[in-house]
KOLBA-59479 format. One line per 4 residues: number of its first residue (from 1); their letters; for each residue x, y, z of C-alpha. Coordinates in nm, 2 decimals, decimal comma. Example, Ala and Ser with C-alpha at 12.3 -4.5 7.8 and 13.67 -1.06 7.14 Angstrom:
2
1) AS) 1,23/-0,45/0,78  1,37/-0,11/0,71
END
This chain:
87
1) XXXX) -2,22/-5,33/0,07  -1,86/-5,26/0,03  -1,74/-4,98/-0,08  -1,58/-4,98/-0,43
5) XXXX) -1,17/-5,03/-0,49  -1,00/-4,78/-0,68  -0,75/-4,91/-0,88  -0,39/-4,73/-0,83
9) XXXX) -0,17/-4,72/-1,14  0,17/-4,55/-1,16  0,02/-4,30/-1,40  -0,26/-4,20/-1,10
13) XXXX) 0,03/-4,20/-0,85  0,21/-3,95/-1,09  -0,08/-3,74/-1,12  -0,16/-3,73/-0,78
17) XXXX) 0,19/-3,61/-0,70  0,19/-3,36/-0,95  -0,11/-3,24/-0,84  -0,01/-3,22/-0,49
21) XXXX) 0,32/-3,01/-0,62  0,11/-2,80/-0,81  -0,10/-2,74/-0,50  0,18/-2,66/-0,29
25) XXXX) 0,33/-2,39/-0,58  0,01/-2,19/-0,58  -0,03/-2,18/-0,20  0,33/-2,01/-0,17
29) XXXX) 0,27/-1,79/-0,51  -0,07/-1,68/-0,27  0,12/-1,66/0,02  0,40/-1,41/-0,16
33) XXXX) 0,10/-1,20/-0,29  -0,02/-1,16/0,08  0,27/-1,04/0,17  0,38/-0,81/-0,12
37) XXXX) 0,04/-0,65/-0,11  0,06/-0,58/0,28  0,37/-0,42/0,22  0,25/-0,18/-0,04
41) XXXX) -0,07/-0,12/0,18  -0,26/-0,21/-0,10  -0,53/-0,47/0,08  -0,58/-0,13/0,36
45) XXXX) -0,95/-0,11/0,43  -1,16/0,24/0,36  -1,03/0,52/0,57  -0,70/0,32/0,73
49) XXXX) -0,37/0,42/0,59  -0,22/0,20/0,34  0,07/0,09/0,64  0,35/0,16/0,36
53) XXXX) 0,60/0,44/0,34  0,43/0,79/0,42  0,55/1,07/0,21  0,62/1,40/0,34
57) XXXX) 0,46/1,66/0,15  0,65/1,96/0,05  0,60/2,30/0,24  0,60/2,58/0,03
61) XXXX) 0,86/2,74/0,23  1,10/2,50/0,10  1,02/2,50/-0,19  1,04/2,86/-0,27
65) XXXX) 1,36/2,87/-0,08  1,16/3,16/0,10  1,31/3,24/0,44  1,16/3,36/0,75
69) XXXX) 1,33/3,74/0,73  1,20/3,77/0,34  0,84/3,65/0,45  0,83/3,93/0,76
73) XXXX) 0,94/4,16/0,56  0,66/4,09/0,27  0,38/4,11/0,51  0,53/4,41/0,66
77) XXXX) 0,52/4,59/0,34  0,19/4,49/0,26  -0,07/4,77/0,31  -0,37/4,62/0,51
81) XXXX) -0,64/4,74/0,74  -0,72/4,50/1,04  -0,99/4,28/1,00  -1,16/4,51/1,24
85) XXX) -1,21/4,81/1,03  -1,51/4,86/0,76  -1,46/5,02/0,46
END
């Protein structure tokens, strides 16, 4: 037994070729995601870093503006037993 013969009309050729358009827009919208989210890090498996931009985090030395003479000086002052001694 043969196998049945589809018909082709020009409105099934239209919609085939939209259809193949259509197809070919999502796997370049999918293919954009892919690679917006690996450049944000945001498809970075549990306990791997994210592969984006690492931000420094801020010492508190630089943030206080606190430099090293002031800081010697402060622990000098301060009146402290060594760790040594019982009370």
């Amino acid at each position: 037994m043969a196998a049945p013969k589809i018909l082709s009309t020009p409105k099934l050729e239209r919609l085939k070729a939209k259809r193949e358009e259509l197809t070919a827009a999502i796997q370049d919208l999918d293919t954009e995601i892919k690679e917006a989210e690996r450049s944000t890090g945001m498809r970075a498996s549990k306990g791997q870093g994210g592969g984006g931009v690492i931000l420094r985090r801020p010492n508190a030395r630089r943030m206080n503006e606190v430099t090293v003479k002031d800081a010697i000086v402060d622990l000098l002052r301060e009146k402290k037993k060594p760790m040594h001694y019982k009370e």
